[in-house]
N, C-alpha and C positions, 0 to 999 in steps of 0.2 A: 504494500500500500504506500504510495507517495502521502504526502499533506496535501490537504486538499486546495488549499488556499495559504500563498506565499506572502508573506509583510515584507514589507522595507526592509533593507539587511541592515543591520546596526553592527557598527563594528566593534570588536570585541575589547572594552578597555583595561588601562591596566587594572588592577587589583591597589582597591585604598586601603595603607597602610593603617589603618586606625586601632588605638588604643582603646582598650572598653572604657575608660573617660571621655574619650573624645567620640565613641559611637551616640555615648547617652546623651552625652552635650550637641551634637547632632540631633539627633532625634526631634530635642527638645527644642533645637534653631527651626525646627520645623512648625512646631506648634506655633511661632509665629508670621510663617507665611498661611495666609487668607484661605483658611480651608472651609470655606462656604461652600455649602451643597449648592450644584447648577442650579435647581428648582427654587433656592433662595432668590438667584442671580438673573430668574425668569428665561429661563434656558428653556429651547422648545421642545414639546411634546412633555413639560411635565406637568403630573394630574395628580400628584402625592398628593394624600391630605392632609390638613395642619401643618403642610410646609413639613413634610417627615422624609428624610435622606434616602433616596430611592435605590431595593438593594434588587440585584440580581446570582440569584444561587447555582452554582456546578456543584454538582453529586448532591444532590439532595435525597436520595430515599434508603441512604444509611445513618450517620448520626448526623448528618448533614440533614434530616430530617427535622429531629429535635432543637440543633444548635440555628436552623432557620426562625423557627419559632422564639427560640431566646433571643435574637434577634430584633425581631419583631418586637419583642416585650420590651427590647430598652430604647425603641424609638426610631426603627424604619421600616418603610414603607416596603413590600415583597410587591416586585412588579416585573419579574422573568424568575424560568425556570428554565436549568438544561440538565440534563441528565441522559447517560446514553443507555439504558434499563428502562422501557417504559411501565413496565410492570413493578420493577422495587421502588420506583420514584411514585406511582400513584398514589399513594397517602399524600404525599406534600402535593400532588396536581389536584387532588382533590379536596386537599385543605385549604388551596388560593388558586379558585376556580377562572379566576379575572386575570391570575399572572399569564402572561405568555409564554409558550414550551418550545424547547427549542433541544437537537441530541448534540448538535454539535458547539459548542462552546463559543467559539469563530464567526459562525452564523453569529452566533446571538450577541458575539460583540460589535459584528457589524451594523446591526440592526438596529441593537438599544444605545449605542454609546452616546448616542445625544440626551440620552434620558435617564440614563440611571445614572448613580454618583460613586456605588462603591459593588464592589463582586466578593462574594461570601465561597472560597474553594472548599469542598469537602471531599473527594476524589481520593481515589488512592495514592500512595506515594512518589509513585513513577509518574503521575502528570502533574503533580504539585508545581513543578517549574514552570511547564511550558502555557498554564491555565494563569498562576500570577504576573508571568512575565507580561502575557499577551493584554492583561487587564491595568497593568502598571506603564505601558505605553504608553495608555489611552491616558493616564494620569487619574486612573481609578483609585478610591480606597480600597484597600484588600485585607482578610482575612482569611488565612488557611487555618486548616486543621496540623498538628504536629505530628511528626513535626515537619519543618518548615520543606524540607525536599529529600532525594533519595543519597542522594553523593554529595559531598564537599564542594566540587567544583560549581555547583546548581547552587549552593547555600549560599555560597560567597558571591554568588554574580546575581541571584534574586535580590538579596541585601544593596548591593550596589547599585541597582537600577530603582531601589525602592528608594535610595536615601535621594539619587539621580532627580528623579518623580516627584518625590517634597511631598506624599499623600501620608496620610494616616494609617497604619499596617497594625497588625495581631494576631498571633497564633496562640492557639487555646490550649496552651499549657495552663494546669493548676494554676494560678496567680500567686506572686510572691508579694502581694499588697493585701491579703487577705491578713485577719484578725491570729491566726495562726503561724503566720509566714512574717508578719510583723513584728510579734512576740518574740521571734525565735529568735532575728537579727538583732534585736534589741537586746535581747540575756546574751549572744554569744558576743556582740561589740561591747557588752560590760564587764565583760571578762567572769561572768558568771561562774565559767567551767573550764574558766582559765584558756590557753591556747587552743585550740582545736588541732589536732595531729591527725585525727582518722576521721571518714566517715564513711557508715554501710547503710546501703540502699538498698531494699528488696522490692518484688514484687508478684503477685502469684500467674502472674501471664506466665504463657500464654494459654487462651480460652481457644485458638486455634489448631488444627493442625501444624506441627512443625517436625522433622528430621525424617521425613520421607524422599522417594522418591516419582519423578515424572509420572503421570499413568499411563500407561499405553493406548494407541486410538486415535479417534478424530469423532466429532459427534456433530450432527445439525447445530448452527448457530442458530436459538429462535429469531423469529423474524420481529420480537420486540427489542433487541439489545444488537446492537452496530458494533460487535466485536473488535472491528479496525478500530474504531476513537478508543474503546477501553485497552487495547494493548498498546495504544500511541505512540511514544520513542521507545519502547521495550523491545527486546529481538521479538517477531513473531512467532509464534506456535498452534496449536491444533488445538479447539474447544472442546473441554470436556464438562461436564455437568456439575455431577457429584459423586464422592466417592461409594462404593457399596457399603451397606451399613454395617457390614461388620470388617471393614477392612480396619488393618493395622494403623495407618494412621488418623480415625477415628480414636479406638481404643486406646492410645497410647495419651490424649491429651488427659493432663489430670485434673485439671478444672473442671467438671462438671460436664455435660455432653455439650460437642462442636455444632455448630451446623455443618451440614453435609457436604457443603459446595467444594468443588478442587479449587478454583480460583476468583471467583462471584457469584454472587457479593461476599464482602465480607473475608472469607478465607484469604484474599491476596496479601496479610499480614507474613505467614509463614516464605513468601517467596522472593529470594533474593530479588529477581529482576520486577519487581513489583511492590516489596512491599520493606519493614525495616525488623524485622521480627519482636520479639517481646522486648529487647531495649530499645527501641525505635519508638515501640509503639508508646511505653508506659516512659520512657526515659527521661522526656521532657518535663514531664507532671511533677516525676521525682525531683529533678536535680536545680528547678528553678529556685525555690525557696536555700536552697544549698551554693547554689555561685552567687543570690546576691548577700546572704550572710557571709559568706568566706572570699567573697571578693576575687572570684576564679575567672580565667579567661580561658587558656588553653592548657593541655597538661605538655608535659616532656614527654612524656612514654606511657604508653599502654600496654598492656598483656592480657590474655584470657586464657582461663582454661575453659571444657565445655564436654557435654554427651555429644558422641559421633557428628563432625560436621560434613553435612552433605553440598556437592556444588552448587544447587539449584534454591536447598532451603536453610532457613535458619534452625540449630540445634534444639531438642526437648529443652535444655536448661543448659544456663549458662553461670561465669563468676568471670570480672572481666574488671581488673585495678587499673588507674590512675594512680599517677605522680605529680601531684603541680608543685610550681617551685613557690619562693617565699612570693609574700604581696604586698605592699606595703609596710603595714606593720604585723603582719602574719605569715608565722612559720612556713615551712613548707609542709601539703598534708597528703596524702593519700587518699580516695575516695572510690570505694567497692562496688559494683550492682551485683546484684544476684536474683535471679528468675529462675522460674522452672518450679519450683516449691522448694530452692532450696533458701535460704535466707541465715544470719549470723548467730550465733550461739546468744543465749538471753545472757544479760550481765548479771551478777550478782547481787545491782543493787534493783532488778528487777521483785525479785524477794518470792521469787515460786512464781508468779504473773506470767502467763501464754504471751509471746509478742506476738504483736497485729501479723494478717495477712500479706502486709505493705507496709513501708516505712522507712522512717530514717532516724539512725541512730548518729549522735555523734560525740567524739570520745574526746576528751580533752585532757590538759596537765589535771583539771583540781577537780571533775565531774564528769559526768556523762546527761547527756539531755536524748527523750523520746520525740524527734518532733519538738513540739514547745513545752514538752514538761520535762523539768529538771529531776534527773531519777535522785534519789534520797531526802527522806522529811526536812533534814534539818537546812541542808542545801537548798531545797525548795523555799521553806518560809523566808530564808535569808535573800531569796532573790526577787520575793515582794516587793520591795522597794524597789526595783531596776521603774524608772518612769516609763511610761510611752510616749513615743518623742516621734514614729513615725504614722504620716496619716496612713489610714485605713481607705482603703476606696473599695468602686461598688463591682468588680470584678471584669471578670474576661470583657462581657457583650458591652456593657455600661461604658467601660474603658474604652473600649472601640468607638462606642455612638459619642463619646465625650469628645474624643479624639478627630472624629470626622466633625465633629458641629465647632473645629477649632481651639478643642482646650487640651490638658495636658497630654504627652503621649503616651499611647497605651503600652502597660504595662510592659508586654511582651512583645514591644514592635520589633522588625525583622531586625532591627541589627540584634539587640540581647536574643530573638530567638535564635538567631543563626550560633550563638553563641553552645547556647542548647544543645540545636542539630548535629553540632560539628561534634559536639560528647558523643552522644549516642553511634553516628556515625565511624567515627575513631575506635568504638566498641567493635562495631559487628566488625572491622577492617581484621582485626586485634582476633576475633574471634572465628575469623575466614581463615587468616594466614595462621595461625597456633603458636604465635613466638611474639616475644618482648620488642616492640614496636618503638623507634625515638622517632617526633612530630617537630619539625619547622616549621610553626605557624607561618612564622613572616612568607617565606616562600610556597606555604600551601605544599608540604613536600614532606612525605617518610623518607628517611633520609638513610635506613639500612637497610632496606628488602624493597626489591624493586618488582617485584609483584604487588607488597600489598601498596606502595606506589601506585601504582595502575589501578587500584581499585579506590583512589580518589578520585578520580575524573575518568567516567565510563561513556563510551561513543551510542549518539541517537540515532536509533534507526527508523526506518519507512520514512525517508525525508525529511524526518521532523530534524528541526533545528534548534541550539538553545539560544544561539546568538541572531536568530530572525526571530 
């Protein structure tokens, strides 16, 4: 399959050397360029009402479903839908019977760019790029789902053209402005629990299949779902449905039962050329509240270990360290994921207590804290006094609608998400190649295995481009 439709070629620039101070303090130069919705500005063909920032949705009938509706709740107006699944998208074509449908994404930015003001990506991970880039052209607001792309090289050129753009951006990572995520950075900047030297992340993903391999075959594409848009710049392959219900990699997920699909909806989690497996998926949500308490940008080195990795998919479970070095005025620390069901031994000062499903622990000179509680009574009462000194805001969607109506930027705009993406990324790299990884940010470059090199910036196919 070629693209169907070719844009302007934009030539490919260098890569901005920025600092995560000078990302945020970007960001924030943004919030002062005129981010008035068109339909304020009496921009034609718009019919929002109450003057509400007109959104237009890709993937909507997976959590792109739900996260439309949040949307909606914090103050815009839903007046396109695209989705290439006419069947899994019908809840949302039937929940906003007035929006106009559209499978192809291109189409529909053709068509609406005079009228909508901002595009909401929910897609899978492999078209994360080429859906925000195409929308951040047009000098759209955008919000993906996380995280922000599938490769490094996608992460850091989405981010650049967004900062390029001057719109208002967010990816729906957990928020680190939330009442919990506040708390934390507040006890750990007071020195609460003293230096932070470790931290472990768990998480019980994944709820998909994952350490399988291909299925054998080819099957009818229904004639509701455009298979060519949903495989987009991925190598192409043969559609296959679902797996039989008692195959092996059903059985083996330990969450609970999968849904049945090999690769849609939904299942494209477990597949390298599609999706970012269980630290992709959940890695973001974790690690936010964690890089802006410990003030993390990039690490030095990575390593994983992991159950059987196959070419095609992400392992059952995984254990996958970082290194970052000092930061300001904080040590250097180490910081752990762990998935699959496995997660970190309970500490001592747990006192018999089950640790959560998910979580983050982190271990200091004089403490340990669960998340925002400080583990030991006496340690705890004592850190009552720590004030709260940072605002609380109204999360993910609010952030975003605050952000497009011209006020502060949201939380998780693409530069701090990119920050995110490149963690988790780094991970599965770490977790493909099986050996102790050293990362040159400045250069975008592993700098000792020249395979897992190559798998920071991976080539698009069926025409699709990331620099048009």
């Amino acid at each position: 399959m070629t693209a169907r439709r070719q844009t302007a070629r934009t030539r490919w620039p260098d890569r901005s050397q920025l600092t995560r101070r000078e990302a945020i303090g970007a960001a924030a130069a943004m919030a002062t360029v005129a981010l008035v919705p068109r339909h304020v500005l009496g921009g034609e063909g718009q019919t929002a009402p109450s003057g509400k920032p007109v959104l237009a949705g890709v993937g909507v009938g997976g959590v792109g479903y739900g996260q439309m509706q949040a949307c909606e709740k914090a103050g815009f107006h839903v007046a396109a839908l695209c989705d290439v699944d006419d069947v899994y998208a019908k809840k949302a074509f039937d929940r906003w019977p007035d929006a106009r449908r559209y499978r192809d994404f291109r189409e529909m930015l053709d068509k609406e760019g005079s009228k909508i003001d901002a595009v909401y990506c929910g897609t899978p991970d492999h078209t994360h790029a080429i859906i925000t880039l195409a929308a951040l052209r047009l000098k759209k607001h955008v919000c993906c789902v996380k995280p922000l792309t599938r490769t490094i090289e996608e992460c850091r050129f989405v981010a650049k053209v967004a900062r390029e753009a001057g719109v208002a951006t967010q990816v729906t990572a957990s928020p680190n402005t939330s009442e919990p995520a506040c708390r934390t950075c507040e006890l750990i900047w007071s020195g609460a629990i003293g230096a932070v030297r470790e931290v472990h992340i768990w998480s019980n993903r994944p709820l998909w299949p994952q350490g399988m391999l291909r299925p054998p075959g080819q099957e009818p594409v229904p004639a509701t779902l455009d298979w060519d848009l949903w495989i987009g710049p991925a190598p192409m392959r043969p559609f296959v449905a679902n797996w039989p219900d008692d195959h092996l990699a059903l059985q083996q997920v330990k969450a609970g039962r999968p849904r049945p699909a090999v690769y849609h909806p939904w299942n494209f989690r477990g597949w390298w050329d599609f999706g970012t497996g269980a630290l992709g998926d959940m890695g973001c949500h974790h690690v936010n509240t964690p890089y802006r308490a410990l003030k993390l940008k990039y690490p030095a080195t990575v390593c994983a270990s992991a159950t059987q990795v196959f070419d095609e998919t992400a392992p059952l479970a995984s254990v996958v360290a970082y290194d970052f070095p000092a930061r300001e005025d904080m040590p250097p620390v180490r910081v752990v994921w762990y998935d699959g069901g496995i997660m970190p031994p309970a500490p001592p000062e747990m006192k018999g207590r089950k640790m959560p499903d998910s979580g983050e622990l982190y271990v200091g000179d004089d403490g340990k804290m669960l998340g925002a509680e400080i583990l030991g009574e006496d340690r705890a009462r004592k850190s009552d006094a720590v004030a709260k000194t940072l605002p609380r805001r109204s999360g993910t969607w609010g952030e975003w609608y605050e952000a497009v109506q011209g006020g502060e930027p949201a939380g998780c705009h693409f530069d701090w998400a990119g920050l995110l993406t490149e963690f988790v990324l780094l991970g599965n790299i770490a977790i493909r190649i099986g050996k102790r990884l050293e990362y040159d940010a400045d250069a975008m470059r592993i700098s000792n295995d020249a395979a897992a090199d190559k798998l920071v910036r991976e080539p698009y196919q069926n025409g699709w481009s990331l620099k048009s």
